[in-house]
Backbone bond lengths (Angstrom), bond angles and torsions (degrees), N, CA, C in turn:
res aa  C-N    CA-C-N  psi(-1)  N-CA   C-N-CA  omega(-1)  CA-C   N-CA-C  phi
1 X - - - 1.443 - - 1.524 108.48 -
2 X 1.541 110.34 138.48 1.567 99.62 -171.23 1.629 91.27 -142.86
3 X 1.543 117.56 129.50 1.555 123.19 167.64 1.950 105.52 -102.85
4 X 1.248 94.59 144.43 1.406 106.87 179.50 1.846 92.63 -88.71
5 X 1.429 97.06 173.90 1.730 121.27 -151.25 1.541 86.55 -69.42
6 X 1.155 125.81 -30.93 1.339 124.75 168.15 0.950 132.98 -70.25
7 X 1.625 127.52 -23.13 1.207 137.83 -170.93 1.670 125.29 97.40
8 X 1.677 102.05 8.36 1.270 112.88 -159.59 1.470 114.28 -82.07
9 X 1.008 112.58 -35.69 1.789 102.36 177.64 1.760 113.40 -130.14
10 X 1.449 90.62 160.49 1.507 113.15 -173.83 1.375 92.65 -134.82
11 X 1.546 114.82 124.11 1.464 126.12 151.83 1.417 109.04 -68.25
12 X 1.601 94.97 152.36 1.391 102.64 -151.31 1.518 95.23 -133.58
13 X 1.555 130.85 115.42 1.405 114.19 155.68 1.765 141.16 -61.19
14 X 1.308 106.04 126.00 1.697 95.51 -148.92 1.620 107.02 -56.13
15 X 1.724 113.92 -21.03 1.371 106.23 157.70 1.728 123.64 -37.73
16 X 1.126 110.67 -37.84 1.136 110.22 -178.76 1.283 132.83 -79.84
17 X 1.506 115.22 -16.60 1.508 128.16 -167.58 1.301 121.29 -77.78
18 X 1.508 127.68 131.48 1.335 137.09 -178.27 1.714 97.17 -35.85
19 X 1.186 96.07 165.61 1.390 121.90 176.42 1.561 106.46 -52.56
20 X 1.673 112.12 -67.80 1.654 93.31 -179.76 1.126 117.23 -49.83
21 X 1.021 123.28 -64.12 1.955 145.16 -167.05 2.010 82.17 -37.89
22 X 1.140 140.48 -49.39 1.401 121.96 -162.59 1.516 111.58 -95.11
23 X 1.869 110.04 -2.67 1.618 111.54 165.78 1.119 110.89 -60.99
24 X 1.979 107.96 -39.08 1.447 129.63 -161.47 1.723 118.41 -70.10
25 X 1.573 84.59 -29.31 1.689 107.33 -176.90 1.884 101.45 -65.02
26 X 1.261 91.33 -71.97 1.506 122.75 -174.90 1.710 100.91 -31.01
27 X 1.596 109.59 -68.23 1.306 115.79 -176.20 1.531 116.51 -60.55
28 X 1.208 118.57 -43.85 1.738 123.65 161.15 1.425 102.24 -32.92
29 X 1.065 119.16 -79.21 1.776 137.53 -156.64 1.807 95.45 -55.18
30 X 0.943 103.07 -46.82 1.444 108.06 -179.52 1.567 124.13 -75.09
31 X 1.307 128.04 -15.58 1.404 141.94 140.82 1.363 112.07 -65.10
32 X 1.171 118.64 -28.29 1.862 110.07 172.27 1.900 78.67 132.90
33 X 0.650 139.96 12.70 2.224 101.23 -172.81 1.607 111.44 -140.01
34 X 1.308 101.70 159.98 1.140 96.30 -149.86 1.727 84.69 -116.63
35 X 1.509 104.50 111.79 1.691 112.49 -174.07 1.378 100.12 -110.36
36 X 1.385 115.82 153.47 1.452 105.30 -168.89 2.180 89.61 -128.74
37 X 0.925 114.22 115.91 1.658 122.34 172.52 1.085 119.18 -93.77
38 X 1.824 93.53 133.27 1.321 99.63 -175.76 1.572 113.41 -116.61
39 X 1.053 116.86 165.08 1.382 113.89 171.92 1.345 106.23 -89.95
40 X 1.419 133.95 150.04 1.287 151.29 147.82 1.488 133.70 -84.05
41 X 1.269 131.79 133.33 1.707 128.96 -144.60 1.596 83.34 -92.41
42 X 1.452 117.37 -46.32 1.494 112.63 -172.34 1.262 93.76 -95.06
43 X 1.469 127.47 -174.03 1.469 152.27 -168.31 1.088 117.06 -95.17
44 X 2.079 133.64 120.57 1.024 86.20 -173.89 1.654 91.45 -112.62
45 X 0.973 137.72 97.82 1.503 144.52 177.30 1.702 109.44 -67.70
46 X 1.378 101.03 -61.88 1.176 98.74 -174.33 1.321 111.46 -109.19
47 X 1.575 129.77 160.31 1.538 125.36 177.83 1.321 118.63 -33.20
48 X 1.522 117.45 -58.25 1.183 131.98 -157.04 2.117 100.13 -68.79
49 X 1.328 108.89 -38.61 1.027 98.58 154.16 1.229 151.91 -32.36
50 X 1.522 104.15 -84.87 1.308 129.17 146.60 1.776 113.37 -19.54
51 X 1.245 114.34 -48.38 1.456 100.67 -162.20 1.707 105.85 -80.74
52 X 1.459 95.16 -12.02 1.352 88.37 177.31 0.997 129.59 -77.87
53 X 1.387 116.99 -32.63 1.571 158.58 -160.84 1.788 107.42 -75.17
54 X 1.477 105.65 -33.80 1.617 118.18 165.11 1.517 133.76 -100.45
55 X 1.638 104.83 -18.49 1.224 127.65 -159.33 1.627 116.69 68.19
56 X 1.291 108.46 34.35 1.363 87.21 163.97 1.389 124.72 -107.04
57 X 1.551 137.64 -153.93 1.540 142.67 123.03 1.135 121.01 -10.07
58 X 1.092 134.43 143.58 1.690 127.35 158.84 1.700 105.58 -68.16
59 X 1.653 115.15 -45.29 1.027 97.20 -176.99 1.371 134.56 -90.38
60 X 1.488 98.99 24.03 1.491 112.98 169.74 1.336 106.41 -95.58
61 X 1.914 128.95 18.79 1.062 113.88 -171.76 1.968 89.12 -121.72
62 X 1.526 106.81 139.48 1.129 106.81 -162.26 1.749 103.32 -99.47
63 X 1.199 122.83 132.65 1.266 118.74 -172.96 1.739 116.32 -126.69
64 X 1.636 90.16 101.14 1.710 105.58 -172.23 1.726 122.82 -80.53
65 X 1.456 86.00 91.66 1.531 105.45 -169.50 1.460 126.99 -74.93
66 X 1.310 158.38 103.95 0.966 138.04 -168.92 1.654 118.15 -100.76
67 X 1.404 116.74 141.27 1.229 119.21 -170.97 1.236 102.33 -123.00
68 X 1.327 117.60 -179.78 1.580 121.67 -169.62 1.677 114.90 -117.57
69 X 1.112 160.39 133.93 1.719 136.80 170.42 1.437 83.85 -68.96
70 X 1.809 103.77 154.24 1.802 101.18 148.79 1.185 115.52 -80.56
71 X 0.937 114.65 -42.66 1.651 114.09 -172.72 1.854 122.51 -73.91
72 X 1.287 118.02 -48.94 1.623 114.16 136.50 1.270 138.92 -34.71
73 X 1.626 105.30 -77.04 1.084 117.39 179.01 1.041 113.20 103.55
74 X 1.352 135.53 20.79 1.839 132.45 -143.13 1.490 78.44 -127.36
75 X 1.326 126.36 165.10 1.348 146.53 165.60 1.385 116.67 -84.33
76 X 1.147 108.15 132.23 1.596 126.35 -172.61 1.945 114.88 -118.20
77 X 0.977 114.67 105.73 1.609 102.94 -168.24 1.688 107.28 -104.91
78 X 1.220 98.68 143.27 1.654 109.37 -153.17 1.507 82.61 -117.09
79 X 1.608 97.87 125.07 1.592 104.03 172.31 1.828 107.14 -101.73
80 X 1.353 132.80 102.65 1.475 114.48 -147.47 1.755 90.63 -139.17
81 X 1.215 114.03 134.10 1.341 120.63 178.51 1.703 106.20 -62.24
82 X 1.467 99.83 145.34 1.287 114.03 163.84 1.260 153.22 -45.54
83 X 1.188 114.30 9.62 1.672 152.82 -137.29 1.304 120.63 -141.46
84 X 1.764 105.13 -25.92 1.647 113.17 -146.55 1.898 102.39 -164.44
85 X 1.735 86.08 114.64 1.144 104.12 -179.24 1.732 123.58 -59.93
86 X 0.981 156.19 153.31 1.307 169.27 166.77 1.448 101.63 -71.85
87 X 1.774 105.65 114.60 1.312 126.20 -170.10 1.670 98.38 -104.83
88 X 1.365 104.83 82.28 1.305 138.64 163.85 1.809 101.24 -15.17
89 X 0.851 138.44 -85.03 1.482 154.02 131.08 1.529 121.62 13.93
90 X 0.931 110.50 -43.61 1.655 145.33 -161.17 1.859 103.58 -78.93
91 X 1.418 85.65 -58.65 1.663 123.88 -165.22 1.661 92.57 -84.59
92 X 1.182 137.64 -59.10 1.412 123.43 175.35 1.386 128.12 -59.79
93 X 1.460 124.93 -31.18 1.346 139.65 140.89 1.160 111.54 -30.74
94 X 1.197 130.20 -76.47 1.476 144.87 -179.69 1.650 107.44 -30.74
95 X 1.559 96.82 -65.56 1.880 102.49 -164.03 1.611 119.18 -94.40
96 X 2.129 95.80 1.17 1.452 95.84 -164.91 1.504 135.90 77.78
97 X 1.427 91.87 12.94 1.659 74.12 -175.23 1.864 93.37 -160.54
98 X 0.947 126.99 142.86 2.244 127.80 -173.39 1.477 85.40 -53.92
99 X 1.006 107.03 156.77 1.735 113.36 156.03 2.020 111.77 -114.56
100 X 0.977 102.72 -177.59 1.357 107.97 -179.98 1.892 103.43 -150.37
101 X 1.120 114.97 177.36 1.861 130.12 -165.84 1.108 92.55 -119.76
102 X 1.415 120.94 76.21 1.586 112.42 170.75 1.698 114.44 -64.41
103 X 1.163 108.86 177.29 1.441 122.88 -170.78 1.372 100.95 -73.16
104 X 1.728 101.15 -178.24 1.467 110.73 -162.51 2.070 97.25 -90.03
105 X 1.509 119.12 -14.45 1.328 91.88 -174.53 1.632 106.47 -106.96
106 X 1.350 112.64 32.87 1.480 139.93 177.34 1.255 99.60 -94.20
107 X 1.690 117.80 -48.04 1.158 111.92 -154.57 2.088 106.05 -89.62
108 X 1.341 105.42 -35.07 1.359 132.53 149.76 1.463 105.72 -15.86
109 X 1.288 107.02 -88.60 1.501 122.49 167.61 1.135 138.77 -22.96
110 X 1.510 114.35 -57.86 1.288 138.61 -168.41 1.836 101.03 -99.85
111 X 1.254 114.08 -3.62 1.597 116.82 -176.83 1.525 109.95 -127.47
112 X 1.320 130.61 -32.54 1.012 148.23 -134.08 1.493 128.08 24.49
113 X 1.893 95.48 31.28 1.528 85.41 166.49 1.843 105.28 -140.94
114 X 1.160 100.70 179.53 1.772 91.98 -178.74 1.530 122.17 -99.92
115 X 1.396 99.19 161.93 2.190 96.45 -166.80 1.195 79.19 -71.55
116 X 1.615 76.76 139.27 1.643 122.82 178.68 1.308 119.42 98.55
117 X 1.306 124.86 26.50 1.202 132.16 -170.83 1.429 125.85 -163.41
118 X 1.819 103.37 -13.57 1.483 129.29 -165.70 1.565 102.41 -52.22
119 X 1.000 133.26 139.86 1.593 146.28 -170.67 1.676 92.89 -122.21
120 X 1.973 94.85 143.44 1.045 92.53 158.64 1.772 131.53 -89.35
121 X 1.696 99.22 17.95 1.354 96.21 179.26 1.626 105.77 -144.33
122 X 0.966 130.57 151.09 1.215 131.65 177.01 1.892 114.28 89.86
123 X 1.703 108.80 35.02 0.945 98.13 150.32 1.904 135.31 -92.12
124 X 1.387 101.20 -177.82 1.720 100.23 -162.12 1.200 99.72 -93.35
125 X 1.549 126.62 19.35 1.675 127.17 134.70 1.875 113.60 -164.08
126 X 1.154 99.97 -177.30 1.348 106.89 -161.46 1.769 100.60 -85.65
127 X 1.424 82.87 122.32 1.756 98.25 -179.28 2.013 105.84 -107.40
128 X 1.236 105.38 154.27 1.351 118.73 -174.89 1.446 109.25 -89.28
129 X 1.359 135.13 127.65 1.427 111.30 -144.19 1.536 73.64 -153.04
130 X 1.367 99.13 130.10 1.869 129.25 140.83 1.184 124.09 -92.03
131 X 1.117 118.70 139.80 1.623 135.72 166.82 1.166 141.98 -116.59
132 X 1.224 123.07 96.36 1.569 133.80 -155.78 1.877 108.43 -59.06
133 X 1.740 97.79 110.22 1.687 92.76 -170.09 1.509 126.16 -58.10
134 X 1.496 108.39 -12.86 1.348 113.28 -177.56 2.308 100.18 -63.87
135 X 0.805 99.17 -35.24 2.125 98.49 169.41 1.349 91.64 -47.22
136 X 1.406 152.01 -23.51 1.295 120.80 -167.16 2.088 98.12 -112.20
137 X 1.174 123.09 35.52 1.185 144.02 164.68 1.754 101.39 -67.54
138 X 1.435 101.57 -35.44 1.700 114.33 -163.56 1.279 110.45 -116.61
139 X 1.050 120.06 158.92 1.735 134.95 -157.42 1.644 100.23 -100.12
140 X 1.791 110.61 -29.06 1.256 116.82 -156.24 2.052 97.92 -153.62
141 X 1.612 96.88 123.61 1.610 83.67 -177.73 1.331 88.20 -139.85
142 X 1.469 114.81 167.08 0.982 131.83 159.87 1.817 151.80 -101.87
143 X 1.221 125.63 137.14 1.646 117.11 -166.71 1.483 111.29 -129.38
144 X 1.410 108.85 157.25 1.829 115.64 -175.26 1.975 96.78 -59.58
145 X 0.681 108.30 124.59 1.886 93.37 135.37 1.311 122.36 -126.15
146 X 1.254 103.86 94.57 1.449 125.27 132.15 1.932 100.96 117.47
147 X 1.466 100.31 -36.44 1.785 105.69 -167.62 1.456 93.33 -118.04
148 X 1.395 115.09 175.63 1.255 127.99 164.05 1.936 119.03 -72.09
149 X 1.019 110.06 -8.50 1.298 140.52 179.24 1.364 123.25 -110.99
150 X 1.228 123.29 27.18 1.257 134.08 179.76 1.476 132.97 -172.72
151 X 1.401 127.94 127.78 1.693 131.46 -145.11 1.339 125.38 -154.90
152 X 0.969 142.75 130.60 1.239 114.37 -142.19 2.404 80.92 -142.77
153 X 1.367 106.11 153.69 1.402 101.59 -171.16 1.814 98.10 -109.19
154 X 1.304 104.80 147.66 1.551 108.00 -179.67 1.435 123.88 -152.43
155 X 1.420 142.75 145.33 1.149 112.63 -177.94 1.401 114.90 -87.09
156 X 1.520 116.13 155.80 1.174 121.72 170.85 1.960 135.91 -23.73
157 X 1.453 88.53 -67.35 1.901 104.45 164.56 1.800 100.37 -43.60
158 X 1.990 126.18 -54.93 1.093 82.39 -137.34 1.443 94.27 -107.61
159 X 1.532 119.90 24.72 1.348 132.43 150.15 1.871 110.26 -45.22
160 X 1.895 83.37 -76.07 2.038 92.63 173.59 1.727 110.95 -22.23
161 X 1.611 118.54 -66.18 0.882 129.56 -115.90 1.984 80.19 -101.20
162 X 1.142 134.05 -34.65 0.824 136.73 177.46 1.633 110.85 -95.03
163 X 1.141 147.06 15.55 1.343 156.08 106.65 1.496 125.98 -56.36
164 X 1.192 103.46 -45.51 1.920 117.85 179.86 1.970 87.24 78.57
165 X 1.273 131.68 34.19 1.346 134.36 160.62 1.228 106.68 -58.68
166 X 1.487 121.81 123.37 1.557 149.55 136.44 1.554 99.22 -33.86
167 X 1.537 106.49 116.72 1.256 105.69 177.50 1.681 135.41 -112.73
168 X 1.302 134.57 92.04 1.486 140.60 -124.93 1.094 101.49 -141.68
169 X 1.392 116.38 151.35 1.381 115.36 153.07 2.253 127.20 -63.24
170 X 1.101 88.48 151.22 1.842 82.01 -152.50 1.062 85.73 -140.97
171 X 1.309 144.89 -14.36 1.191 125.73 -157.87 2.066 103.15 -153.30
């Protein structure tokens, strides 16, 4: 078990990890990679959290957003650095179609986990996923798995490559 100067993290045996955190595990391992999750002492809900919570960047903290098409309706998950808002505009260009911020038991649904915790891996089906290229600014970034209390560090490439994320400017 190891705490940063802040108090921010506790290694975590994956025996031990809540239920999401081991969808998140499970689905990693099963794309090929070997992510190791940690728990966090504070919360990391929001970026600015999170970055504290690890010591990193904000925009080394990756924030898996989900949006809605209007005209579909299917869920779209936005992998977007911590730093940099989602250019609404940008993202409808991209998929063809406006998007919208659906609600929280949309996002539930379509992730099987709740905002503030959304992972980019280990949801309870296959989502269409962009990735904002400014994440590959960094050698080393970070993502939820599964709770607000749990994060796991990865590099950029093998995020893409193990999502199959469209990679664009988004922000």
């Amino acid at each position: 078990m190891t705490t940063g100067s802040n108090g921010g993290v506790i290694m975590t045996e994956s025996a031990s990890l809540p239920k999401p955190a081991q969808n998140v595990l499970t689905d990693a391992t099963e794309r090929g990679l070997d992510i190791k999750i940690i728990r966090t002492e504070k919360t990391a809900r929001s970026a600015v959290e999170a970055a504290e919570a690890v010591e990193a960047e904000v925009g080394q903290i990756v924030k898996s957003l989900i949006f809605q098409g209007k005209k579909r309706e299917q869920p779209i998950m936005l992998l977007v650095a911590g730093d940099k808002r989602v250019d609404e505009k940008a993202v409808a260009s991209l998929i063809g179609e406006k998007i919208r911020r659906p609600d929280a038991d949309f996002v539930r649904q379509a992730t099987g986990f709740a905002i503030g915790g959304v992972s980019p891996f280990g949801s309870s089906a296959p989502i269409q996923c962009l990735m904002d290229e400014s994440l590959f600014r960094f050698d080393t970034v970070w993502a939820a798995a599964g709770t607000p209390h749990h994060v796991f560090a990865i590099d950029p490439t093998s995020l893409r490559d193990a999502t199959g994320a469209t990679v664009a400017q988004l922000g």
